[in-house]
C-alpha positions in Angstrom: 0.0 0.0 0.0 1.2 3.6 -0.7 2.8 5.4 2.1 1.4 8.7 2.4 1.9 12.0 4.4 -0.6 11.6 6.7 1.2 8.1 7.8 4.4 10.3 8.0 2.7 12.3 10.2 1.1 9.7 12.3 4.3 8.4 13.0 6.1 11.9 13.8 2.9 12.8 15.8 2.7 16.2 14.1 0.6 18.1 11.8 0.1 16.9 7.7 1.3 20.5 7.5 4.0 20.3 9.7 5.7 17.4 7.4 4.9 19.6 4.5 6.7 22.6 5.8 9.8 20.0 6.7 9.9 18.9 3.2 9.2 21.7 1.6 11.7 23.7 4.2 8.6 26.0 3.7 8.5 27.2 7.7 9.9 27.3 10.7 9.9 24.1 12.7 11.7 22.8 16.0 14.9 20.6 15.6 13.3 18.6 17.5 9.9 18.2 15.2 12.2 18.1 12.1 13.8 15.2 13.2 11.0 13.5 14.2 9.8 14.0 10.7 12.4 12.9 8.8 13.3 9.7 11.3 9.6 8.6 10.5 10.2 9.7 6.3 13.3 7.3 6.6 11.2 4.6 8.6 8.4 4.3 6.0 11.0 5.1 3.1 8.2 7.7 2.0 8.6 9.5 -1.1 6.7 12.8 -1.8 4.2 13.2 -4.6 6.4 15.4 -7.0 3.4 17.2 -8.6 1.7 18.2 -5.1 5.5 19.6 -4.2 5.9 21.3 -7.0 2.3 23.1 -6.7 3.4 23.7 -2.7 6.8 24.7 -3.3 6.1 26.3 -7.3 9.4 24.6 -8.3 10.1 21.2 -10.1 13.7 21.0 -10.1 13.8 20.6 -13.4 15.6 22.3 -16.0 15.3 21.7 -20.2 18.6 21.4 -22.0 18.5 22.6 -25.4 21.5 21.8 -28.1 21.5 22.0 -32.0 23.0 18.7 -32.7 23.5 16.0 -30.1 25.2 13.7 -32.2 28.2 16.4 -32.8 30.9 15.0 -30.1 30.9 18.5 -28.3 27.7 18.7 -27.6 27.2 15.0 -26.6 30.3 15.7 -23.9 28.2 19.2 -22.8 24.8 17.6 -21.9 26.6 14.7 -20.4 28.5 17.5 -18.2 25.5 19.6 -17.9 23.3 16.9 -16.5 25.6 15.4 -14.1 26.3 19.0 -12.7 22.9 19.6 -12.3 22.1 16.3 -11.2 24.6 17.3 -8.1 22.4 20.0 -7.3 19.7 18.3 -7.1 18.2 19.0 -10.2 16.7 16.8 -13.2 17.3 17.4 -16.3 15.4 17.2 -19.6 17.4 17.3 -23.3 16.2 18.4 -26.0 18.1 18.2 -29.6 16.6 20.2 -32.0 18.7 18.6 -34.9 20.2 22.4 -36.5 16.1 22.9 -36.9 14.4 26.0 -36.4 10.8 25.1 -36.1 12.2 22.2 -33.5 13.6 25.2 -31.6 10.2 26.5 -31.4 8.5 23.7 -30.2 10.9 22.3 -27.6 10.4 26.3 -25.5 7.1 25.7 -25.9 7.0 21.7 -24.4 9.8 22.8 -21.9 7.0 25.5 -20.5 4.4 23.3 -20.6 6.3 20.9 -18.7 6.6 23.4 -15.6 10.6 23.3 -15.9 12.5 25.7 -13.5 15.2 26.9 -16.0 16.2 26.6 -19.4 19.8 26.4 -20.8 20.6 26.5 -24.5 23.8 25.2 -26.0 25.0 26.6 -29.2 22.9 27.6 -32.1 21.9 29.0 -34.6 22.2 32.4 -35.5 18.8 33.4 -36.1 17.7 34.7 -32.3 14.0 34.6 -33.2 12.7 31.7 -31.2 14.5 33.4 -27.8 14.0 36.4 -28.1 10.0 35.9 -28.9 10.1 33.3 -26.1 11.5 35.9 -23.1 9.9 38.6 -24.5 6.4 36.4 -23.6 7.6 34.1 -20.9 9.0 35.0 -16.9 11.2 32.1 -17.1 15.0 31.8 -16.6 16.7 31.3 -19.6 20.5 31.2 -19.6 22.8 31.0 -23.3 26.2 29.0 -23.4 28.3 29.6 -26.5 25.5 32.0 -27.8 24.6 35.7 -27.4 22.1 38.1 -28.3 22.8 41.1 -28.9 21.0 44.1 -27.5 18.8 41.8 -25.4 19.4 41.7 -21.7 19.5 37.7 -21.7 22.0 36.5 -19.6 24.7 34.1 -21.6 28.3 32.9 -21.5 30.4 32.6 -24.8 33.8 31.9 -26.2 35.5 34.7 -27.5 35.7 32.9 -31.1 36.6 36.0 -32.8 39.7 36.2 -30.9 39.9 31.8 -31.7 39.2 32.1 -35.1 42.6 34.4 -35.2 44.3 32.5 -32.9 44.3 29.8 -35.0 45.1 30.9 -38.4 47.8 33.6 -36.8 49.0 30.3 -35.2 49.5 28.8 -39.2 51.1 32.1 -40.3 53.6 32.0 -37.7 54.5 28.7 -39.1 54.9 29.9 -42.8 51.1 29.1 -44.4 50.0 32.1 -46.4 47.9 29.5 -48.6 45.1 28.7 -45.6 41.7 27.5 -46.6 38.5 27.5 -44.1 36.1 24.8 -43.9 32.6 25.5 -41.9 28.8 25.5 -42.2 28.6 29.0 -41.5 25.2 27.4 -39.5 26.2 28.9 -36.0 26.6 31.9 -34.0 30.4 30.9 -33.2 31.1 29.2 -36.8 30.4 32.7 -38.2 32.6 34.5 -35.2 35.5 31.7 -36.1 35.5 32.5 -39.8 35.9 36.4 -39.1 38.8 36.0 -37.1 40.3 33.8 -39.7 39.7 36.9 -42.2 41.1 39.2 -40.0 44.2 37.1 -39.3 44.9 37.2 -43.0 44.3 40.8 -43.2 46.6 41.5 -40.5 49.3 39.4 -42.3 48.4 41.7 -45.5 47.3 38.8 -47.4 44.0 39.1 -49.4 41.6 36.4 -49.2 41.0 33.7 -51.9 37.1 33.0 -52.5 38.0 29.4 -53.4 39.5 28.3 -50.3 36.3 28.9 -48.2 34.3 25.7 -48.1 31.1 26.1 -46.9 28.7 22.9 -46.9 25.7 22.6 -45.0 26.3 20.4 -41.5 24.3 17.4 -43.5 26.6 17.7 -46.0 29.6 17.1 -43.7 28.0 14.5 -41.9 27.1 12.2 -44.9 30.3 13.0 -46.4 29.0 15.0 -49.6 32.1 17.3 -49.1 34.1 15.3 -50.6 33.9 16.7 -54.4 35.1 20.3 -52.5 38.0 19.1 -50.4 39.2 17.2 -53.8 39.1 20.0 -55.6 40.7 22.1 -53.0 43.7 20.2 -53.2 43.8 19.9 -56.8 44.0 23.6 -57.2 47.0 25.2 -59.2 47.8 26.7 -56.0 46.3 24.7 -53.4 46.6 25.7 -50.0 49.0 24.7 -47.1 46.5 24.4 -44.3 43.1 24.1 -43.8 41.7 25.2 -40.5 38.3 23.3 -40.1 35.5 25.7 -37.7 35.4 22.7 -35.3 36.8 19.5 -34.6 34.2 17.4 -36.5 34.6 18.9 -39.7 38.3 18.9 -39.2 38.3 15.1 -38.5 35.9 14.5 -41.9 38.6 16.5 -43.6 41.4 14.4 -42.3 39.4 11.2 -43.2 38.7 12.4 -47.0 42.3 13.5 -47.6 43.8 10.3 -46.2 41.3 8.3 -48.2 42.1 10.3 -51.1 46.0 10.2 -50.8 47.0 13.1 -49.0 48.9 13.1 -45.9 48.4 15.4 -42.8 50.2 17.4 -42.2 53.2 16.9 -45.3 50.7 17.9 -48.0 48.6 20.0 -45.7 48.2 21.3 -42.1 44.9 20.5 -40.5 43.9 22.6 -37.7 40.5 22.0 -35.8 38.5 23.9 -32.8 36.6 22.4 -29.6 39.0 19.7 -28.8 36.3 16.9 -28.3 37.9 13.7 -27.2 38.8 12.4 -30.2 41.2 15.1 -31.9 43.6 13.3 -29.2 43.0 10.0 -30.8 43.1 10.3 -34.6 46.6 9.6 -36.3 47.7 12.0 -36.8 46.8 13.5 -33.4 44.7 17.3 -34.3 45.9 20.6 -33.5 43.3 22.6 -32.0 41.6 25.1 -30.1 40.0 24.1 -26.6 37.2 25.7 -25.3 36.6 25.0 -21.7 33.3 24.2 -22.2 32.7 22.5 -18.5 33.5 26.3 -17.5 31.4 27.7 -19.3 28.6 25.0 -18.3 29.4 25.5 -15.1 29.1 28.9 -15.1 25.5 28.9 -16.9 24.1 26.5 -14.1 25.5 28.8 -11.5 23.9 32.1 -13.3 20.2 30.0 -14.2 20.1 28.7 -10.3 21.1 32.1 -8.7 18.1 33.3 -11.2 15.9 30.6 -10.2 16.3 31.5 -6.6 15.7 35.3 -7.4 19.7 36.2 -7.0 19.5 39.2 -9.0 23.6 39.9 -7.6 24.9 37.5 -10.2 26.1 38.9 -13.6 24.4 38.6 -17.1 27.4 38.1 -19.2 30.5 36.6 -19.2 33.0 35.9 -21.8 35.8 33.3 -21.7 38.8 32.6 -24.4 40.1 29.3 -25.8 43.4 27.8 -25.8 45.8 26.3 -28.7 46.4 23.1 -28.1 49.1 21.8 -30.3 49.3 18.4 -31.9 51.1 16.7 -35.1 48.6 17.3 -38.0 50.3 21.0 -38.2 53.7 21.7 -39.2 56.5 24.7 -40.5 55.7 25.1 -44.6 59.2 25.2 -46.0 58.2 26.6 -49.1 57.7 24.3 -52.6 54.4 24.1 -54.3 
């Protein structure tokens, strides 16, 4: 038979709302009376009625988890570290993957609401703001952005300086004597854009004028099912192909690595292959991929810390904060000597 709070309270000899305000921590109580609650909860192994506690307490501790693209290493490593943080704060969590789509986007704000969910945090993105902006503009729930800002708007968020990545890492080829240096990306996201202007303005500090055909620029399907093939080819069958290729994150980079050696090329003597996000695997590829690491159990972190403290009405806690990544160098770069 169910346990219940009135045999709680039979047992502790109090008040059904004395129990409640011990397990909601709604009121004052004696030590006395709070132990004797939660010696008889312990007894009868009683769990509360979620739903009723949420209505008492107008909390679920829950929060929704919203990424782009789950399968993407990054963010499969971020919602593994998100949840498990915010599982040691007592909180469940609820992912949502809205597959790079839009409308998906949408939908999951809306099912997160419905479901009565504390907090949101979004992980990447797109760059089209729409869906947030409408959202918080209707909603007076706490929404926090990691690797994403808006803007203009006073949502609270936590990014990667990827500008400052983005020329990082092709100042980083320079140095080694690439002036040929292509970019790969999808252009799709918020920090794949940032990336590719700091590659620009890299080269335009170095004086060197950018070359249309060694931006690649495939949709993320494309890269996953390989159809960028025919571009990375024809890349490196250019009169002048280029040097290095520095990839807008680690996946691409690694697809790239897979189609040149398939293809005959070898990383890094015919070309340097830099990467960004340092997922797990960029360690274990041969050979082993220089790139940039974004800290982004900081930044997670950081987010949960900010959406709690707005949860529990800390209005002390600042709305933006801005962290840089780190090179991390490995063997598929090396010094161009000159030659073709």
């Amino acid at each position: 038979m169910k346990i219940t709070i009135e045999d709680v309270a039979k047992i502790a000899n109090v008040s059904k709302s004395t129990v409640s305000r011990v397990l909601n921590k709604s009121g004052p109580v004696s030590q006395e009376t709070k132990e004797a609650v939660l010696g008889a909860v312990k007894i009868l192994n009683y769990r509360p009625n979620q739903v009723a506690r949420s209505l008492a307490t107008k909390q679920t501790h829950t929060i929704g988890l919203i990424v782009p693209d789950i399968r993407n290493p990054y963010y499969s490593k971020a919602c593994w570290y998100a949840e498990r943080q915010l599982y040691k704060d007592k909180y469940t969590t609820v992912i949502c993957n809205t597959d790079n789509d839009p409308g998906m986007e949408k939908t999951y704000l809306q099912v997160l609401l419905d479901r009565n969910v504390d907090g949101i945090l979004t992980i990447g993105g797109e760059e089209d703001f729409t869906n947030i902006i409408n959202f918080k503009s209707r909603e007076d729930i706490p929404i926090v952005l990691v690797d994403r800002e808006i803007k203009g708007y006073d949502i609270p968020s936590i990014t990667l300086d990827n500008v400052y990545g983005g020329r990082l890492a092709t100042k980083f080829l320079l140095d080694l004597g690439h002036s040929r240096i292509a970019f790969a990306t999808s252009d799709f996201t918020q920090s794949e854009r940032l990336r590719r202007k700091g590659y620009l303005l890299a080269l335009q500090d170095a004086g060197i004028k950018p070359r249309d055909e060694y931006i690649i620029s495939r949709s993320e399907e494309d890269w996953k099912s390989g159809k960028c093939l025919e571009d990375i080819i024809k890349l490196m069958n250019y009169k002048e192909p280029p040097t290095a290729i520095f990839a807008s994150n680690d996946f691409k980079a690694l697809r790239i690595l897979s189609i040149l050696k398939t293809n005959g090329f070898t990383v890094p003597d015919d070309v340097s292959l830099i990467g960004y996000d340092n997922i797990e695997f960029s360690s274990m590829v041969e050979p082993t991929l220089t790139t940039l690491s974004q800290p982004i159990d900081k930044m997670i972190s950081i987010g949960i810390k900010m959406l709690l403290s707005y949860i529990n009405n800390d209005k002390k806690v600042p709305s933006k904060k801005v962290v840089k990544p780190k090179l991390v160098e490995r063997k598929s770069t090396k010094e161009f000597k000159g030659g073709v």
